[in-house]
N, C-alpha and C positions, 0 to 999 in steps of 0.2 A: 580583192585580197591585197593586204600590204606585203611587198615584195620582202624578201629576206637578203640582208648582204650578200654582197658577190662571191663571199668566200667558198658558198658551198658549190659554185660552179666550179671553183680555181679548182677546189679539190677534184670532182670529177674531170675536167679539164686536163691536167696536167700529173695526177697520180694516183690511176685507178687500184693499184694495189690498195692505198686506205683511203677508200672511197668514202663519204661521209653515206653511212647506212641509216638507215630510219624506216622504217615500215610506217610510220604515222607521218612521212613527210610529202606533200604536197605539192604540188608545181604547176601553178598557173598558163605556164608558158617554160618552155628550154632555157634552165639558169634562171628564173624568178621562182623564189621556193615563198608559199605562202605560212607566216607568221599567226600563233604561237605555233614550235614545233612540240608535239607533246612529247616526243622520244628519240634520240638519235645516237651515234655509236660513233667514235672517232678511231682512228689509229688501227683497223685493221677489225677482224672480228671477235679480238679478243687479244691478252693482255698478260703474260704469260710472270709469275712470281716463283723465283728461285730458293732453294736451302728451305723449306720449309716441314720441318721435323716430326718438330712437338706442337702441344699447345699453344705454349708461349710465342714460338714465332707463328703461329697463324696471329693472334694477338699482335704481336708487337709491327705486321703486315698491315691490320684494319686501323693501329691508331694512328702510323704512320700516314697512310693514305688520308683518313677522315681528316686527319689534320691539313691536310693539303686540299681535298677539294670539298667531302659534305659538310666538313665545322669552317671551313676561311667563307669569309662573305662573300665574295668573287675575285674571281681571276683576270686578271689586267695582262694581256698576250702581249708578249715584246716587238714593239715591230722592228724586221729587217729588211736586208735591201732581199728581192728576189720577186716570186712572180705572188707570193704570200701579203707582200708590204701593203695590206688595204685597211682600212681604218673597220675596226672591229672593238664591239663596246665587251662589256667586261661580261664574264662567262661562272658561269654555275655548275659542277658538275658531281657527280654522284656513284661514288664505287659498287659494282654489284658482284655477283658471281658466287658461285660454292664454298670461297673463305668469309664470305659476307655471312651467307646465307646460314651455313650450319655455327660457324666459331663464333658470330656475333654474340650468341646466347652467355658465353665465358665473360663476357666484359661486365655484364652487372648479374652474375648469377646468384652472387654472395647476398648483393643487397636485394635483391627479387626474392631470394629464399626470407632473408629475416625480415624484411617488409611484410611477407606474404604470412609467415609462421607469426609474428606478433599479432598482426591483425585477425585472420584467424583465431589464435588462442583469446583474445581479448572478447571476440565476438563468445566463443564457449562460455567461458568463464560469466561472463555478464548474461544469457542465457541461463546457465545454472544458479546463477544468486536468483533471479525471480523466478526459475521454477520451485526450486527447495524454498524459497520466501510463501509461493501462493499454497503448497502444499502444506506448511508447518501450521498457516493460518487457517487451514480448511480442518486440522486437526485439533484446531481449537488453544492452539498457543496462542500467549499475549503478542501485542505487534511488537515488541522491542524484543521479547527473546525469540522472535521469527526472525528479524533483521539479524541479530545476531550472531545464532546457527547459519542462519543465509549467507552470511561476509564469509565468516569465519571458514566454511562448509566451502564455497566458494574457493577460498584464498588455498586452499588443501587440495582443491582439483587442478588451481594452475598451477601448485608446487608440482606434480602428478605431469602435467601434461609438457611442463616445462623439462623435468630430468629423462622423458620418455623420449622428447625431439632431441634433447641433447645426446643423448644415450643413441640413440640411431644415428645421426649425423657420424657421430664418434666412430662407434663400429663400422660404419660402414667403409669410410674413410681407412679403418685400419684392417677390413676385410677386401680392400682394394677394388673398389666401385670407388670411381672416379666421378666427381659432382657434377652432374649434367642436369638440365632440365627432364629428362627421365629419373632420373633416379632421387632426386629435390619432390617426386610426386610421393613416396614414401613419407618424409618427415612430413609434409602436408596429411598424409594418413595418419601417421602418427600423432594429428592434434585431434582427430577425428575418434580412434581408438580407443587413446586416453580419456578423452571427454565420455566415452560411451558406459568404458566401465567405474571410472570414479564417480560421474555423479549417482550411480543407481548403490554404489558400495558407501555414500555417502547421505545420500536419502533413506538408506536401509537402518541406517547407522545413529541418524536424529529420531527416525519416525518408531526406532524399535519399542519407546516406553518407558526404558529402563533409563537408569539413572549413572550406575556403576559404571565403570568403561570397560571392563570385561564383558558383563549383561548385555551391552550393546553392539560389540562386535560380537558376539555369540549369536545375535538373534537376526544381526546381519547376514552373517555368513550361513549361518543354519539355510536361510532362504534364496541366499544367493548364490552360495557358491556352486550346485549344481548347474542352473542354469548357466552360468557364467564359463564352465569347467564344458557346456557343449557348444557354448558359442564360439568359443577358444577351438575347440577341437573339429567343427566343422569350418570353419577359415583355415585351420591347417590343413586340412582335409583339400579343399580346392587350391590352395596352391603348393602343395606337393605334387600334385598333377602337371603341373611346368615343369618338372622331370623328367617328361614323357619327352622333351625336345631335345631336338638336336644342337639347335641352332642357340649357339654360345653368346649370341646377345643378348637371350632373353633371360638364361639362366646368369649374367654377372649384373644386367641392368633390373631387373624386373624382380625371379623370383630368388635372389640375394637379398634385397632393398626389404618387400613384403614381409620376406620369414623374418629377420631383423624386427621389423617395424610390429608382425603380432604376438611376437616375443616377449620383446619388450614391454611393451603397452598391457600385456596380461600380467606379466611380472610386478611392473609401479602398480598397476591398478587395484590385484586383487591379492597382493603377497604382503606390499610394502605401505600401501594404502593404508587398509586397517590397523597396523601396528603403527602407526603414527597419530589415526582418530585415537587409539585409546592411550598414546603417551599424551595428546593434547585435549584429550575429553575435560580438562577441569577449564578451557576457554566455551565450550560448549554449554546454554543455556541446559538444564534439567527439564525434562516435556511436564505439562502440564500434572496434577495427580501422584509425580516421583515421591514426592516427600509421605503421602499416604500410605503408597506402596509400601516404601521404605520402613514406616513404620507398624505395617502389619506383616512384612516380613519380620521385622526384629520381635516383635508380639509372640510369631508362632517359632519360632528362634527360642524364644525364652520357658518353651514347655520344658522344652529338654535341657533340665540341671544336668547342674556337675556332678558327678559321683561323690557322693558322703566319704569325706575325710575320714571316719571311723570306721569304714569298711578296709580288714587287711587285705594287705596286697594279695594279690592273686587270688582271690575270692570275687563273685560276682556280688552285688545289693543285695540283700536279704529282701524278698516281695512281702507281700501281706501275708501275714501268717503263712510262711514258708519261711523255708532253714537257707542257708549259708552253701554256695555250691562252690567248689575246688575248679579253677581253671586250670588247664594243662594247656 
């Protein structure tokens, strides 16, 4: 085995209070320590950081440090005069402990939630344009007003899933649940949510027949909104049951974040949703057969005239040989 510099004798040698500790370190012989060491601990068994409050100073703790030893290339040791003065090449070393371990997650929270929530949401979104694309065409639409409704249908679920994450991020924030990797698992629900009830309030919404934008969201909601009003209500259902705790982290981290998150997401999905397909239903292709429709309703529309201008007021139509009757 190749021998390890002399330092780590000196240190046992001469000052066992910080003895160079290492469980993975090896020793061929008394003072030859066998190379690579895979783990070792310097200065005592630990490392002791003062004034540490809030968040920020665990933070402004790990970037101090990382700056100093896990991000600098290595550590070039000063030599002095003493029983240390040995030639020692340049060094590597590595911060750990309970401010590494839990606060670390605070340094890139922001960009792991939006990295996470874009990609996500992009993943739904693009999932829902070829689901609503292969159903429109299974129904017999042309392929370019399938593409169409599909964009368009599409472009309405991530408006939808986009004000539902923001919307939770928000309140949560202003209902004082502080951003953690717990509670960042909510707006990840909330892309999930959203995506579950816009696109079915949006497939309900193309594949209704109708043409109107009233007739459409009527024929929508006619069918959906029961189901949707129990799926709603059995998820509220299991986490109102986190009530039952005692224990106040589950009730600020967990189920604060969730109720938020199926709130919400019912709200964009199946309040706000549909009154937006039918302010924008004249970007929506008409299904197949609309204009047929359209004109056998107008057809059976046109049975029923207008009341005969020569009939006096407050008098009903005179029938077939029959008289004139007096409304009251």
């Amino acid at each position: 085995p190749a021998p390890l510099d002399g330092g780590g004798s000196l240190w046992l040698q001469h000052d066992p209070n910080y003895a160079l500790l290492g469980p993975e370190i090896k020793q061929a012989s008394p003072g030859a320590f066998e190379a690579p060491v895979l783990f070792s601990q310097v200065g005592g068994s630990q490392t002791n950081a003062v004034h540490l409050y809030t968040t920020e100073d665990y933070l402004t703790l790990i970037r101090n440090t990382r700056g100093l030893c896990d991000d600098s290339g290595a550590i070039q040791p000063v030599r002095a005069a003493g029983v240390y003065d040995v030639s020692v090449g340049p060094l590597h070393c590595f911060m750990s402990g309970v401010p590494y371990d839990y606060w670390e997650q605070y340094l890139t929270i922001e960009t792991f939630l939006l990295t996470t929530i874009l990609y996500a949401s992009l993943a739904a979104v693009a999932v829902a344009c070829a689901f609503l694309a292969c159903e429109l065409l299974s129904l017999g639409w042309a392929a370019t007003d399938a593409l169409q409704g599909a964009v368009v249908g599409a472009i309405l679920i991530a408006a939808a899933i986009a004000a539902s994450v923001v919307s939770v991020v928000g309140l949560l924030g202003w209902v004082g649940v502080p951003l953690s990797g717990i509670s960042a698992m909510s707006s990840l629900c909330a892309v999930g949510f959203a995506t579950e009830f816009a696109v079915h309030i949006t497939h309900a919404f193309l594949a209704s027949g109708a043409s109107a934008a009233a007739a459409r969201a009527e024929a929508a909601m006619r069918s959906l909104f029961v189901p949707m009003l129990l799926a709603f209500l059995s998820s509220l259902l299991g986490i109102l049951l986190l009530l039952a705790t005692t224990f106040g982290f589950v009730l600020n981290y967990v189920f604060k974040p969730m109720i938020c998150c199926l709130a919400l997401t019912y709200f964009y999905g199946c309040v706000t949703l549909p009154l937006l397909l039918q302010a924008l239903n004249c970007l929506m292709p008409k299904p197949p057969g609309a204009s047929a429709a359209d004109a056998s309703k107008a057809a059976s529309g046109a049975t029923f005239a207008a009341p005969d201008a020569s009939v006096k007021a407050g008098q009903m139509p005179v029938g077939e040989g029959g008289a004139a009757r007096s409304v009251v």
